[in-house]
C-alpha positions in Angstrom: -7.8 -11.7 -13.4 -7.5 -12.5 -17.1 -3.9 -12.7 -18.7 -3.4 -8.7 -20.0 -5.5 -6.8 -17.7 -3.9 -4.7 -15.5 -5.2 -3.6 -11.7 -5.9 0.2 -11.1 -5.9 0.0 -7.7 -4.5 -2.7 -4.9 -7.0 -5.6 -3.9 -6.8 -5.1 -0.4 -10.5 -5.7 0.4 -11.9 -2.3 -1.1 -13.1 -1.9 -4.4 -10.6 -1.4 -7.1 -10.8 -1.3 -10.4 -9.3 -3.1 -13.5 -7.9 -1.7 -16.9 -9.3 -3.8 -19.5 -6.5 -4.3 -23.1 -9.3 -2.1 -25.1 -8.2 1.1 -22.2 -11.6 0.6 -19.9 -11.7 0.7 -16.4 -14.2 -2.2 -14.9 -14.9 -2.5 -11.0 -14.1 -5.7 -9.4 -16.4 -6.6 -6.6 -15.4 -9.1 -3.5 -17.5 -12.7 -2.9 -18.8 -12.6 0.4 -19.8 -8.3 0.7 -22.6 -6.3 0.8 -21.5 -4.6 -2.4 -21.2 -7.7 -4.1 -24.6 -8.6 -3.6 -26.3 -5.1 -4.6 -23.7 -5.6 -7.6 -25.0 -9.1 -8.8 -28.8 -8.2 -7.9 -28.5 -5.2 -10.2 -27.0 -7.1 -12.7 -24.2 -5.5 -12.5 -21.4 -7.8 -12.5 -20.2 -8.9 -16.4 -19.9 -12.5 -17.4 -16.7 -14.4 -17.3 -15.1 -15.2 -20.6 -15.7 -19.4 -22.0 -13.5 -21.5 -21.1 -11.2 -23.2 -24.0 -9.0 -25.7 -23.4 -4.8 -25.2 -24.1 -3.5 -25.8 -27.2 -1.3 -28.6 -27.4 1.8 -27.1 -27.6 1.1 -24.7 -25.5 1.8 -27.5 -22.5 4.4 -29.1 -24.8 6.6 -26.0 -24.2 6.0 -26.2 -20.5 6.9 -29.6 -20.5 10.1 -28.9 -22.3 11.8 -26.5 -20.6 11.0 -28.3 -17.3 12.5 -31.3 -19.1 9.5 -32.5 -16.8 5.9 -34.2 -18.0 2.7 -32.4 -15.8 0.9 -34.3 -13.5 -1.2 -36.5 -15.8 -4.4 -35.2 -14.0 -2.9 -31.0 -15.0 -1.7 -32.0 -17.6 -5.6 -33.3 -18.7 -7.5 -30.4 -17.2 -5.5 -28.2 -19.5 -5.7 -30.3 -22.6 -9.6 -31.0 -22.1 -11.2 -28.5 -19.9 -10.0 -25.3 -19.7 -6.5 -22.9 -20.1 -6.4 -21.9 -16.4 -9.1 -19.7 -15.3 -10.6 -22.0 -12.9 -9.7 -23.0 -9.5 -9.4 -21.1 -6.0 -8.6 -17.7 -5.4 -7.4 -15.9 -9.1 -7.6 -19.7 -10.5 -5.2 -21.7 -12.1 -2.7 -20.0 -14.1 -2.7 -20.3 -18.0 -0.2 -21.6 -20.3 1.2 -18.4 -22.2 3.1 -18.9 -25.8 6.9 -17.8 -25.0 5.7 -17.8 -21.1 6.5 -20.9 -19.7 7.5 -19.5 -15.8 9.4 -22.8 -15.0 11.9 -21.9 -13.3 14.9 -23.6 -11.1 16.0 -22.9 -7.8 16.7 -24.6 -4.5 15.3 -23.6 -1.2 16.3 -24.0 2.3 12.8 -25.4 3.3 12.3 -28.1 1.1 14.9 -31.2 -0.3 18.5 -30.4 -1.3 18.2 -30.4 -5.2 16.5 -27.6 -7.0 13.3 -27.1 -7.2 11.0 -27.4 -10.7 9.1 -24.6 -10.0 5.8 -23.7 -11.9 3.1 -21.4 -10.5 -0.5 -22.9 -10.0 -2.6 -20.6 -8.5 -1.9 -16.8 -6.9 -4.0 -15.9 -3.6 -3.3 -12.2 -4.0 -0.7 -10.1 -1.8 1.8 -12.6 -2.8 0.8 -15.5 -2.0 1.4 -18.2 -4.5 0.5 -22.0 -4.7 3.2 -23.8 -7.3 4.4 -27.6 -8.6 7.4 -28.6 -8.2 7.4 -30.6 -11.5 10.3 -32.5 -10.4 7.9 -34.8 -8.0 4.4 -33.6 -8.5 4.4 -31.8 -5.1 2.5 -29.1 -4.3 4.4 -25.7 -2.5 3.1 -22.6 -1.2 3.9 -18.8 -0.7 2.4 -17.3 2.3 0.9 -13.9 1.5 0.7 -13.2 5.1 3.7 -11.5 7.0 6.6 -13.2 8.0 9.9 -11.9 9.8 13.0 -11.0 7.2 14.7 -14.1 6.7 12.1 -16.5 7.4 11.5 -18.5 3.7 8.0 -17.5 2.3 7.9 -21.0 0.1 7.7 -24.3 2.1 6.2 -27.7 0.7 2.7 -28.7 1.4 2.5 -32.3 1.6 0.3 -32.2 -1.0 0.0 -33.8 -4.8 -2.0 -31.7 -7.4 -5.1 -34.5 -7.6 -5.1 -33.5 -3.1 -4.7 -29.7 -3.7 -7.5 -30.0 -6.1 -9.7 -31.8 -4.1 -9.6 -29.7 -1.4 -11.0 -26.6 -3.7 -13.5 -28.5 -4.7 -14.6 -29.7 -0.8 -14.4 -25.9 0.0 -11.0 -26.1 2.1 -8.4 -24.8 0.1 -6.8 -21.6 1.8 -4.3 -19.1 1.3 -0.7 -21.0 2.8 -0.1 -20.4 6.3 3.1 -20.2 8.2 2.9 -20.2 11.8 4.6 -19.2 14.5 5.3 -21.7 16.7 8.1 -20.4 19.9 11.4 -19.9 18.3 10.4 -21.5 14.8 8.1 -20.9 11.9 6.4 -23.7 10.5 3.6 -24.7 8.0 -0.3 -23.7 9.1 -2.8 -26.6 9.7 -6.2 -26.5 7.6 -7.7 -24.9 10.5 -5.1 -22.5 11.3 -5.0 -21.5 6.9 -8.9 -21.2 7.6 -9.4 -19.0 10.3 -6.4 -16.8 9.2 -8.6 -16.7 5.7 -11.7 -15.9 7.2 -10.2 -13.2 9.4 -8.8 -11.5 5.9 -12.2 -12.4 4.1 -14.2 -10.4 7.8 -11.9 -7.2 7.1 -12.6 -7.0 3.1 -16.3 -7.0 4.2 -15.4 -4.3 6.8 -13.0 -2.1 5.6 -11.8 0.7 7.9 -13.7 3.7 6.6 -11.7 7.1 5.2 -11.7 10.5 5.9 -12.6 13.3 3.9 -8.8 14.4 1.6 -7.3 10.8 2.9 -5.2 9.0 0.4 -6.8 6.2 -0.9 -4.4 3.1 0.0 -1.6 1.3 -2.9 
């Protein structure tokens, strides 16, 4: 979703409906549905905006308050292709003036010194894929349910340039944590796949509503 536009209803699967900066309300219609399809055969989906590359300083402010260079492969796909708005899911964040979301924390799943956090990519309902600029790894924020007290956040194993690659092979997922008997641990591929597809089969099949039902937030 473009940076300023605000959602009108929750993505859960159903349509909803997004409030443009000019005040106008434009549907957003799932990949993968029936009403997708009839949408684009009609013509009735709107083109997405051209891509422009970041300004300069835009990643220089990034870079500074991390006290932390990008991945030289990020840091190029901002300078030379595009500002964000590519990528899985919502696509990769954009480099906002003033905006810089770095922020510093430790976690109890990943190495004892704090974390460099910057968000990559959000999967929706939470879920969030960020760097941790202080080594170029890649971390992730399940979207699915978890017990209270279980971290959300855990570190992939992946670098930026693997994370990447796997969007554009078709096999980056939503992160995954997993039950496994007393402990929860990071989903396989397969696992983050078939949990994806299982979301993916009830956006295409939504539970119907009755007549005077509240529509769901």
């Amino acid at each position: 979703m473009p940076r300023g536009h605000a959602a009108a209803a929750g993505i859960d699967g159903r349509d909803a409906a997004v409030r443009w900066p000019q005040g106008e309300f434009h549907r957003i219609y799932h990949r993968r549905t029936a009403r997708y399809a009839t949408a684009r055969a009609n013509g009735w989906l709107e083109p997405l905006p051209p891509l422009a590359p970041a300004a300069p300083e835009l990643v220089e402010e990034v870079e500074g308050t991390a006290r932390r260079k990008l991945p030289p492969l990020l840091r190029r796909l901002y300078l030379e292709v595009a500002n964000g708005g590519f990528g899985p899911e919502y696509g990769i964040k954009d480099l906002w003036a003033g905006h810089p979301l770095v922020t510093r924390e430790r976690s109890v799943a990943g190495p004892a010194r704090p974390r460099i956090a910057r968000p990559l990519c959000s999967w929706g309902n939470g879920g969030l894929t960020e760097i941790d600029l202080f080594d170029g790894q890649v971390w992730g924020t399940t979207a699915y349910s978890v017990p209270t007290g279980i971290p959300r956040s855990y570190p992939q194993g992946l670098t930026v340039t693997e994370w990447l690659a796997r969007w554009l092979e078709g096999r980056a997922y939503p992160p995954l944590l997993v039950r496994d008997g007393d402990t929860w641990r990071p989903g396989t591929e397969a696992e983050e796949r078939a949990a994806f597809e299982e979301r993916e089969e009830d956006r295409r099949n939504p539970e119907p509503f009755e007549d005077g039902e509240d529509w769901p937030h």
